[in-house]
Backbone and ligand atoms as CSV (ligand in chain L), in Angstrom:
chain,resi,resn,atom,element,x,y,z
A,1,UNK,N,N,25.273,75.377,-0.258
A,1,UNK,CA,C,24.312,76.408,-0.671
A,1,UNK,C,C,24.895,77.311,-1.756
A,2,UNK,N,N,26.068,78.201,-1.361
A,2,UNK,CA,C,26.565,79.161,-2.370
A,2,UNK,C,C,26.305,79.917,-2.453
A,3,UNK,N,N,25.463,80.726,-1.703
A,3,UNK,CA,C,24.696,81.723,-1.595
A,3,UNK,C,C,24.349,82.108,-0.175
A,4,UNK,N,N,23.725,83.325,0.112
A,4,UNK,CA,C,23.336,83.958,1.487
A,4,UNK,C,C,21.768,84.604,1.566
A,5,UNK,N,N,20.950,84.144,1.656
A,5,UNK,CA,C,19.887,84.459,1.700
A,5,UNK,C,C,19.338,85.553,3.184
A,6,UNK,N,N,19.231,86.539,2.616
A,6,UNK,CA,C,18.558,87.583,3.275
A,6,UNK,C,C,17.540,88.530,3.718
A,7,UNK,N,N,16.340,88.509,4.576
A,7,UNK,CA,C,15.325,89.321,4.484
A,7,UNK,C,C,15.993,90.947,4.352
A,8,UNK,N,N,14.866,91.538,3.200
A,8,UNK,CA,C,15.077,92.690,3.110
A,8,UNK,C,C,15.504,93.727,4.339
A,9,UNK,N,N,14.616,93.540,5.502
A,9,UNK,CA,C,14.575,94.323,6.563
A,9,UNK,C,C,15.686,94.300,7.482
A,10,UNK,N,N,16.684,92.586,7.700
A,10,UNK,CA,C,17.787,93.006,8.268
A,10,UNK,C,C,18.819,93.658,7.855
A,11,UNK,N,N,18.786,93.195,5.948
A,11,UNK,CA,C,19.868,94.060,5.239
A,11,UNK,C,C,19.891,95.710,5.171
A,12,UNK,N,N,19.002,96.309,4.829
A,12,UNK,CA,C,18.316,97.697,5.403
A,12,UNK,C,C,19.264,97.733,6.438
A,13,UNK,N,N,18.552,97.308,7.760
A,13,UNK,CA,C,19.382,97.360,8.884
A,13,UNK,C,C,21.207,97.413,9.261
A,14,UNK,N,N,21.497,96.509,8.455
A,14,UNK,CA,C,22.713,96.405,8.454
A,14,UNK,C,C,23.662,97.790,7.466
A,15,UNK,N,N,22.848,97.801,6.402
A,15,UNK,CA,C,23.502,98.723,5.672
A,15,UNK,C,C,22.986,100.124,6.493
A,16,UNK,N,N,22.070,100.485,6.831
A,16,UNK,CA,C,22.245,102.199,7.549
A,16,UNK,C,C,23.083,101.786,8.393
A,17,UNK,N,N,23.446,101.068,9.613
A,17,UNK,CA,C,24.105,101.043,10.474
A,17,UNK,C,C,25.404,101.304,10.363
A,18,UNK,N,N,26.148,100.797,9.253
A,18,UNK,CA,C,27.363,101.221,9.008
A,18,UNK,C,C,27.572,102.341,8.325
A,19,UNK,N,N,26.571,103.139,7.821
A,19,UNK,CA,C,26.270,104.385,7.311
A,19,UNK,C,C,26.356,105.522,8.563
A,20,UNK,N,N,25.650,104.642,9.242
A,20,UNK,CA,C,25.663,105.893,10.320
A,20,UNK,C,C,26.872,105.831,11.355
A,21,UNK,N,N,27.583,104.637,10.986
A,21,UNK,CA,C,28.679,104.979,11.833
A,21,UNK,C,C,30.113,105.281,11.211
A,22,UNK,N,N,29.873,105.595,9.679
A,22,UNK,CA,C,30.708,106.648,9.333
A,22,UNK,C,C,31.452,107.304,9.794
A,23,UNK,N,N,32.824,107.980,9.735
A,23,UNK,CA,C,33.827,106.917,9.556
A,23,UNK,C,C,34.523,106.258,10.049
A,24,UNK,N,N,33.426,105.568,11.359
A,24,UNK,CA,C,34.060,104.685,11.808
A,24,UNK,C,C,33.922,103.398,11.382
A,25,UNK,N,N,34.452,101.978,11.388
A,25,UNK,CA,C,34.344,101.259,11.119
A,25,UNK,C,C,32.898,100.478,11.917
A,26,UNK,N,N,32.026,99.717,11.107
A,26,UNK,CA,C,30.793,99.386,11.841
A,26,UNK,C,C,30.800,97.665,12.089
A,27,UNK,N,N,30.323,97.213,12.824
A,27,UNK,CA,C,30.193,95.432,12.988
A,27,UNK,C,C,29.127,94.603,13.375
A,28,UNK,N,N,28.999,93.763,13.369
A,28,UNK,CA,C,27.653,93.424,13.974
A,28,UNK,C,C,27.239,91.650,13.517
A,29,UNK,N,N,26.081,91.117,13.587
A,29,UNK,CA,C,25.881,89.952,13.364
A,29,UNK,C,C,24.647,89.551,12.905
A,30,UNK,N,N,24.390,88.829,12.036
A,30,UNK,CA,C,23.196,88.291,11.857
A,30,UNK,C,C,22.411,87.182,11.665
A,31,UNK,N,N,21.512,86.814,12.287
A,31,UNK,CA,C,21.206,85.388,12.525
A,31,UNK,C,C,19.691,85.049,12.146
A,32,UNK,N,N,19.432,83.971,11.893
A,32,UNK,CA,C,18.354,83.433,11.218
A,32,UNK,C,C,17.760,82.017,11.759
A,33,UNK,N,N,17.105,81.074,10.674
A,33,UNK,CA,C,16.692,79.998,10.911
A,33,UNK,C,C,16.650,79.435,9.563
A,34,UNK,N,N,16.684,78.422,9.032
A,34,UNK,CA,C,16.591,77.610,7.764
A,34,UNK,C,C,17.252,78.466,7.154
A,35,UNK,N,N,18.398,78.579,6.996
A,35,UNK,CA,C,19.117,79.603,6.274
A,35,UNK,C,C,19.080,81.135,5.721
A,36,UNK,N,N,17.989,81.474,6.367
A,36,UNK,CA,C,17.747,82.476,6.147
A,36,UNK,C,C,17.730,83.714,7.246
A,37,UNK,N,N,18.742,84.708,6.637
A,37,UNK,CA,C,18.833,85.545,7.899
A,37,UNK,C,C,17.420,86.985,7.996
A,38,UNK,N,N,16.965,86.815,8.970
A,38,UNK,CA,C,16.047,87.522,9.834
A,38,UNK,C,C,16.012,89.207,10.735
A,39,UNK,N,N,17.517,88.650,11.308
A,39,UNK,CA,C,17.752,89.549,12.338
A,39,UNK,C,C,18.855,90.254,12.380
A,40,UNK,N,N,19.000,91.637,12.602
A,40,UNK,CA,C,20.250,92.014,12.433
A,40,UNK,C,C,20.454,92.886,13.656
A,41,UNK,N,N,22.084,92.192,14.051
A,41,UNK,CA,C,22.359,92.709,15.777
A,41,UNK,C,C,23.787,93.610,15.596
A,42,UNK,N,N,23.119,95.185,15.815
A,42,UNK,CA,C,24.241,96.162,15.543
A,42,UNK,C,C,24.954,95.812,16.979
A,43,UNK,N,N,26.297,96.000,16.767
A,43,UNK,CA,C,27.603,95.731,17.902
A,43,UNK,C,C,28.170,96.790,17.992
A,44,UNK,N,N,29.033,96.985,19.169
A,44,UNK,CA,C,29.644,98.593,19.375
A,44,UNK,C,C,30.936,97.924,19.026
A,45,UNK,N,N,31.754,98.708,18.078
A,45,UNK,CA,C,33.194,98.120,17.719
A,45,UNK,C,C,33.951,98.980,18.784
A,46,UNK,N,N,34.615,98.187,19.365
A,46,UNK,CA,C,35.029,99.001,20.650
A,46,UNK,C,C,36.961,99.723,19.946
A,47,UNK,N,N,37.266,99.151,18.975
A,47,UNK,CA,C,38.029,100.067,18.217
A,47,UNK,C,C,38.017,101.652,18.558
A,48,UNK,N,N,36.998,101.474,18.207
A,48,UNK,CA,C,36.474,103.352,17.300
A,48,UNK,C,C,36.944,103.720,16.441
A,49,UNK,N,N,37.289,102.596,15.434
A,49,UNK,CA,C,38.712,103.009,14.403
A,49,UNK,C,C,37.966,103.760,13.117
A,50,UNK,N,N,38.381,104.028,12.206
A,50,UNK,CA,C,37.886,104.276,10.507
A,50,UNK,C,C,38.957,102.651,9.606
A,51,UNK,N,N,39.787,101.650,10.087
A,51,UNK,CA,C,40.186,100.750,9.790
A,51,UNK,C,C,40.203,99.353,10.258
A,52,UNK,N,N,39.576,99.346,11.475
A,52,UNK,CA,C,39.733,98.130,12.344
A,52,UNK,C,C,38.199,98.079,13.079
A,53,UNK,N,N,38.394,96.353,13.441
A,53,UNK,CA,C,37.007,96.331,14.224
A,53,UNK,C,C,37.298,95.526,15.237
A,54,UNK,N,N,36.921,95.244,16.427
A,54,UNK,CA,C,37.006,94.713,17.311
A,54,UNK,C,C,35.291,94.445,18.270
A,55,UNK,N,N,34.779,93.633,18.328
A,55,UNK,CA,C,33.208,93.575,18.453
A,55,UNK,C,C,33.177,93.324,19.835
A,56,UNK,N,N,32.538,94.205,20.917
A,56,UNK,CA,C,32.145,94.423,22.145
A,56,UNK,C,C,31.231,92.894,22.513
A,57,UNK,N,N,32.575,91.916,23.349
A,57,UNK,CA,C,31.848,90.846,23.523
A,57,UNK,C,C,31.015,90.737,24.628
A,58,UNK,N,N,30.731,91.461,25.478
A,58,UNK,CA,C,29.484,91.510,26.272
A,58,UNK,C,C,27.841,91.295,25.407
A,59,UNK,N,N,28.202,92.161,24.525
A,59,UNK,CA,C,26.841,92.328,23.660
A,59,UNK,C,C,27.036,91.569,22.507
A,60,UNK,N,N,28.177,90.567,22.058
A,60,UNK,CA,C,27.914,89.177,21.612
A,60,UNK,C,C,27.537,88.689,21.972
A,61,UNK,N,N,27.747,87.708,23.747
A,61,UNK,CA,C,27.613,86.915,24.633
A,61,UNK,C,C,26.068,87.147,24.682
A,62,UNK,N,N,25.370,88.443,24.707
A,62,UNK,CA,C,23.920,88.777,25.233
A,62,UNK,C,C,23.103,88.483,24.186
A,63,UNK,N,N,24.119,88.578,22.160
A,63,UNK,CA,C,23.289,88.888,21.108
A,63,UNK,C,C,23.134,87.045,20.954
A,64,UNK,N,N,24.034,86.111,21.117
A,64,UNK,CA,C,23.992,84.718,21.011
A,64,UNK,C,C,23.021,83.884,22.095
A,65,UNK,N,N,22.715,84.722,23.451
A,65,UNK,CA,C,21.869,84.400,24.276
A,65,UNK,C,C,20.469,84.076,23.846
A,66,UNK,N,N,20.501,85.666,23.217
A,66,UNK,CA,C,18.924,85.456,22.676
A,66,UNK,C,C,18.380,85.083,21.146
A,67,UNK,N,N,19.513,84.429,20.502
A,67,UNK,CA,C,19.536,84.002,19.001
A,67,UNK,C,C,18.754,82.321,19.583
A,68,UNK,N,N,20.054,81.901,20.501
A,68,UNK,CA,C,19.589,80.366,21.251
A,68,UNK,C,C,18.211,80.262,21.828
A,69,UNK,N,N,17.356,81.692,22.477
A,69,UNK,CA,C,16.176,81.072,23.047
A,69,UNK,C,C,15.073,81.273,21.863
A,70,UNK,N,N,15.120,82.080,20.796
A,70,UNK,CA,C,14.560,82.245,19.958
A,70,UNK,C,C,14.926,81.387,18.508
A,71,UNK,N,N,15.646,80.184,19.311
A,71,UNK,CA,C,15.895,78.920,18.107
A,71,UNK,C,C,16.389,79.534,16.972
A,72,UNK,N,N,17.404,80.732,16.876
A,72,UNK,CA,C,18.088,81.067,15.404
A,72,UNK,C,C,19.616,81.163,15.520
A,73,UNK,N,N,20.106,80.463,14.342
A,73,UNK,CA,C,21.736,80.467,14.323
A,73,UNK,C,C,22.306,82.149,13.747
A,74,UNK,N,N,23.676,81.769,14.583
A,74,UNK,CA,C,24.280,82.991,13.851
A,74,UNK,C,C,24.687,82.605,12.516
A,75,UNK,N,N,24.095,83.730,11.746
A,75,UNK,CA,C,24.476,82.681,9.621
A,75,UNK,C,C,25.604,83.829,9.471
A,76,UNK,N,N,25.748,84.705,9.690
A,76,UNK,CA,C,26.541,85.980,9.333
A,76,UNK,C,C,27.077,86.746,10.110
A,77,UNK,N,N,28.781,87.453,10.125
A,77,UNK,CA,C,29.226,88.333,10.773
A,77,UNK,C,C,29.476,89.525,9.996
A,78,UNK,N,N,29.190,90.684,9.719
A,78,UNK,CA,C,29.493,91.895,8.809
A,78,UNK,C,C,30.301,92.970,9.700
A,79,UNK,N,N,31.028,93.752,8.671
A,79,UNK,CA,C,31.648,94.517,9.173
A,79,UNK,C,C,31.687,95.617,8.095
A,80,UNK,N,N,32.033,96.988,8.001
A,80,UNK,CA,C,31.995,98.188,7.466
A,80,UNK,C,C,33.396,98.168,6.768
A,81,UNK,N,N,33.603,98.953,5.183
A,81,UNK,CA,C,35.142,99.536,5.101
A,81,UNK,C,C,34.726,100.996,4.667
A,82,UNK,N,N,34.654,101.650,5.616
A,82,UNK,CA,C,34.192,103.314,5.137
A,82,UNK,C,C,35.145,103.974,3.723
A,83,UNK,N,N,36.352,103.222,3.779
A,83,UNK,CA,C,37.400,104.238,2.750
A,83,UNK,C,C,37.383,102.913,2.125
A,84,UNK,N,N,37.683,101.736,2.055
A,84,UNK,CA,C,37.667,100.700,1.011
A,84,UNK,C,C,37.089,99.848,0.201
A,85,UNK,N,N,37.757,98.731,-0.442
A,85,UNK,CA,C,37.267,97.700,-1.247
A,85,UNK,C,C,35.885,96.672,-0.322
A,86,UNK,N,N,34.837,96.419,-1.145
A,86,UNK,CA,C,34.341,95.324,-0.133
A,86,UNK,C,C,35.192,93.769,-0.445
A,87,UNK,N,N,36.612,94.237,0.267
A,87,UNK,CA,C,36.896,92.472,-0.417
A,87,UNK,C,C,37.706,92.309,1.313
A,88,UNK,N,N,37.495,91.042,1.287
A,88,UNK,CA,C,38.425,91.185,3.269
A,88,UNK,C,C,39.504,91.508,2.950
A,89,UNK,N,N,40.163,92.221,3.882
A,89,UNK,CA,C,41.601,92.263,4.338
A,89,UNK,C,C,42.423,90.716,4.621
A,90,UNK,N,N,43.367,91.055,4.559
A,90,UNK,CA,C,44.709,89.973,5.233
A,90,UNK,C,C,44.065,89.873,6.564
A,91,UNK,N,N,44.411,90.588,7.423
A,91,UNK,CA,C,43.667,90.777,8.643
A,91,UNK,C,C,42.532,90.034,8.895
A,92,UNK,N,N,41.231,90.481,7.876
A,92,UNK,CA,C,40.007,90.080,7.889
A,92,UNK,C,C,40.327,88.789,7.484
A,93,UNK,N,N,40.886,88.016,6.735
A,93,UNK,CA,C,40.761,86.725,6.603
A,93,UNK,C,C,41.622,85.880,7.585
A,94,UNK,N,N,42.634,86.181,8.583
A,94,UNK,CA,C,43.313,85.676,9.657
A,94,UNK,C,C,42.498,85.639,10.377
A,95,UNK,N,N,41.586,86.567,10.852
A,95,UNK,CA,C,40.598,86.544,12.144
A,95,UNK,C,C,39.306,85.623,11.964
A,96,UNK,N,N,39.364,84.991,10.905
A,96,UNK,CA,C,37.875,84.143,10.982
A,96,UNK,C,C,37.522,83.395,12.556
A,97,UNK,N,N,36.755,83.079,12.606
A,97,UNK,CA,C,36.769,82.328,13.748
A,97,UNK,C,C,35.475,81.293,13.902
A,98,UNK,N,N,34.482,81.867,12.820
A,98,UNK,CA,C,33.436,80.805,12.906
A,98,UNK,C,C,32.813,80.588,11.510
A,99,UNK,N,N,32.448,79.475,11.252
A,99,UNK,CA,C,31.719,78.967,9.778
A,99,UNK,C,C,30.443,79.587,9.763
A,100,UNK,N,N,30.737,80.879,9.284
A,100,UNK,CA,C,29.612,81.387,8.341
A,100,UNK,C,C,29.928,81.966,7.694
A,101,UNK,N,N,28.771,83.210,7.098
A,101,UNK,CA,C,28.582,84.218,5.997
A,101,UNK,C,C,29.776,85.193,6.778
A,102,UNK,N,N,30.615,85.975,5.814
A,102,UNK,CA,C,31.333,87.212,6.004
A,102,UNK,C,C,31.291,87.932,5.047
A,103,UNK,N,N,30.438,89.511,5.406
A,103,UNK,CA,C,29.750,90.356,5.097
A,103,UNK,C,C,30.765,91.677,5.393
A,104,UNK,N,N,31.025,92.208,4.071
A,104,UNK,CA,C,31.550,93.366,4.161
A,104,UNK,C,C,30.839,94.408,3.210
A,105,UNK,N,N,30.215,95.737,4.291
A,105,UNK,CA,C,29.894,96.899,3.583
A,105,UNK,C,C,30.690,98.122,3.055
A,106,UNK,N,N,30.985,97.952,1.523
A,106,UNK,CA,C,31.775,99.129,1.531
A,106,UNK,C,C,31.628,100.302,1.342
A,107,UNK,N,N,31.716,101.551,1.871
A,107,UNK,CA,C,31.432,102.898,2.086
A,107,UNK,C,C,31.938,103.927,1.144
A,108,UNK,N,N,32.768,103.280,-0.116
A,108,UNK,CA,C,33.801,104.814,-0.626
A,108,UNK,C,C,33.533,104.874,-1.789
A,109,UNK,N,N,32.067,104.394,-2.347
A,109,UNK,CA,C,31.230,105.208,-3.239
A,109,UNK,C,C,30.029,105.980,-2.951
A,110,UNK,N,N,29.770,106.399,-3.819
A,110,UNK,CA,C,28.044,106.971,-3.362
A,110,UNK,C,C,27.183,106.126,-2.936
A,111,UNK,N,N,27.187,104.755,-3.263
A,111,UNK,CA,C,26.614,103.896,-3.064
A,111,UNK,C,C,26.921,102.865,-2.643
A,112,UNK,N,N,26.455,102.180,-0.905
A,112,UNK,CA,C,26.696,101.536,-0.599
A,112,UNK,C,C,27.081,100.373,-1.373
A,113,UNK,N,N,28.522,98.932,-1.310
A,113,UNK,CA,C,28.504,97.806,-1.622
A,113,UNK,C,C,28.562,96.649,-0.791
A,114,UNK,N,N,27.434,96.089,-0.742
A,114,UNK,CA,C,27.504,94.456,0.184
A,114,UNK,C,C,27.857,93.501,-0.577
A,115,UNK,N,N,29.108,92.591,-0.082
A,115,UNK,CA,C,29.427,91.753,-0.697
A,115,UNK,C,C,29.868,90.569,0.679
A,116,UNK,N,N,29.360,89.437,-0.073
A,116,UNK,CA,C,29.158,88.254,1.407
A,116,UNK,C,C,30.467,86.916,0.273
A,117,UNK,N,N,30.967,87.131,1.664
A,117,UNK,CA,C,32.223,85.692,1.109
A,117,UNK,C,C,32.288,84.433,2.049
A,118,UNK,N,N,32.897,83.397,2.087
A,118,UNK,CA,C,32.668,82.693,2.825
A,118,UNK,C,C,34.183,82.262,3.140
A,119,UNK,N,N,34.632,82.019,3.908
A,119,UNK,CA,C,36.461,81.965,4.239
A,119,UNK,C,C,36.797,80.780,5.025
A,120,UNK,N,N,37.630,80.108,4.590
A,120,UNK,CA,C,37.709,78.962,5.021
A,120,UNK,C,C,39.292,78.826,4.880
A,121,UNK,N,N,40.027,78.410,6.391
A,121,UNK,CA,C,41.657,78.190,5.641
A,121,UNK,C,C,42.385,79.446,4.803
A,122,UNK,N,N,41.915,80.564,4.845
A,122,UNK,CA,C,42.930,81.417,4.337
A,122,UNK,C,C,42.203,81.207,3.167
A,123,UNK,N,N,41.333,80.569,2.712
A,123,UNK,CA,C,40.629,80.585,0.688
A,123,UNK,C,C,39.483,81.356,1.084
A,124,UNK,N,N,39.241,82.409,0.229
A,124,UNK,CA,C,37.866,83.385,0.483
A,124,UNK,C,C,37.264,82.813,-1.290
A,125,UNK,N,N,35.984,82.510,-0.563
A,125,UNK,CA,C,35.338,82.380,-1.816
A,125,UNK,C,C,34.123,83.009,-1.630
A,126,UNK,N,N,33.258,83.426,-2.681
A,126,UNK,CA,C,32.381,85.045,-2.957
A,126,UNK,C,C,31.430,84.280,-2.984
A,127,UNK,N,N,30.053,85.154,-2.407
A,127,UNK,CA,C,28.898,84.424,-2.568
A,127,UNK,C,C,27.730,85.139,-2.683
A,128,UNK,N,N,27.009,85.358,-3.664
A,128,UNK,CA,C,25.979,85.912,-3.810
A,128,UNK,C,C,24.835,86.646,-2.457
A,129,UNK,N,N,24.193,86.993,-2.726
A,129,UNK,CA,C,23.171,87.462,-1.922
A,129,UNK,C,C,21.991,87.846,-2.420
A,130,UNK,N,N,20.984,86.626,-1.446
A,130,UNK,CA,C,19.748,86.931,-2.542
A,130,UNK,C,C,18.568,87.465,-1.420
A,131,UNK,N,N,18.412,88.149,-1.943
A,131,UNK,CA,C,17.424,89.175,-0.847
A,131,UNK,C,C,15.797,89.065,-0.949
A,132,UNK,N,N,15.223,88.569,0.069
A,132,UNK,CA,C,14.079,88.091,0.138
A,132,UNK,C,C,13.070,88.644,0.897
A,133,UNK,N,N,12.015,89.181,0.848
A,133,UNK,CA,C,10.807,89.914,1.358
A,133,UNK,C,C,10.634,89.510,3.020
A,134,UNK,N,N,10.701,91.110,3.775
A,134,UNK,CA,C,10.676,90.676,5.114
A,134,UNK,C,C,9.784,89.774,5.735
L,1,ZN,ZN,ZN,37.686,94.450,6.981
């Protein structure tokens, strides 16, 4: 594909969420159908950090429950950098753990930046985002 296709309304979603959880670090997931993501599932980063995330797997386990009965894959994992770059960390690229979209919002302009990469093996490669009517 090369790209991340997104309804307007989960991105919205995703971006206040890490707005409002300023300055803490924010996380969450988002999942779709035919490649296109739909839904966006805010997560409690049980951190509480302003640098780190750690995603409250109870309310993974519950958010993947109901992705499966409502026939949609998880396409995307996002996470917040309130003070940084939207580019992953060292960190952020050791912890992959599943083949999808990785979504980082960055917080330390006036204006939010979403930037979606795709990480594979330690190689992060960048991928557009094309945003599509809810
Ligand atoms: Zn990060």
């Amino acid at each position: 594909m090369g790209y991340i296709r997104i309804a307007a309304g989960a991105y919205r979603e995703m971006v206040h969420h890490c707005m409002e959880e300023k300055p803490l670090e924010a996380c969450g997931l988002l999942s779709g159908s035919e490649g296109t993501v739909g839904r966006c599932w805010n997560i409690r980063n049980v951190n509480q950090s302003p640098v780190s995330f750690a995603m409250d797997m109870e309310q993974v386990v519950t958010a993947l429950q109901q992705m499966k009965q409502h026939n949609e894959q998880l396409l995307g994992i996002y996470h917040s950098h309130p003070n940084s770059y939207p580019y992953p960390s060292i960190f952020d690229i050791e912890h992959v753990v599943y083949p999808c979209s990785y979504l980082i919002v960055s917080l330390n302009r006036l204006r939010p930046r979403v930037r979606s990469y795709r990480i594979t093996g330690g190689d992060v490669q960048h991928e557009p985002i094309w945003l599509v009517p809810s």
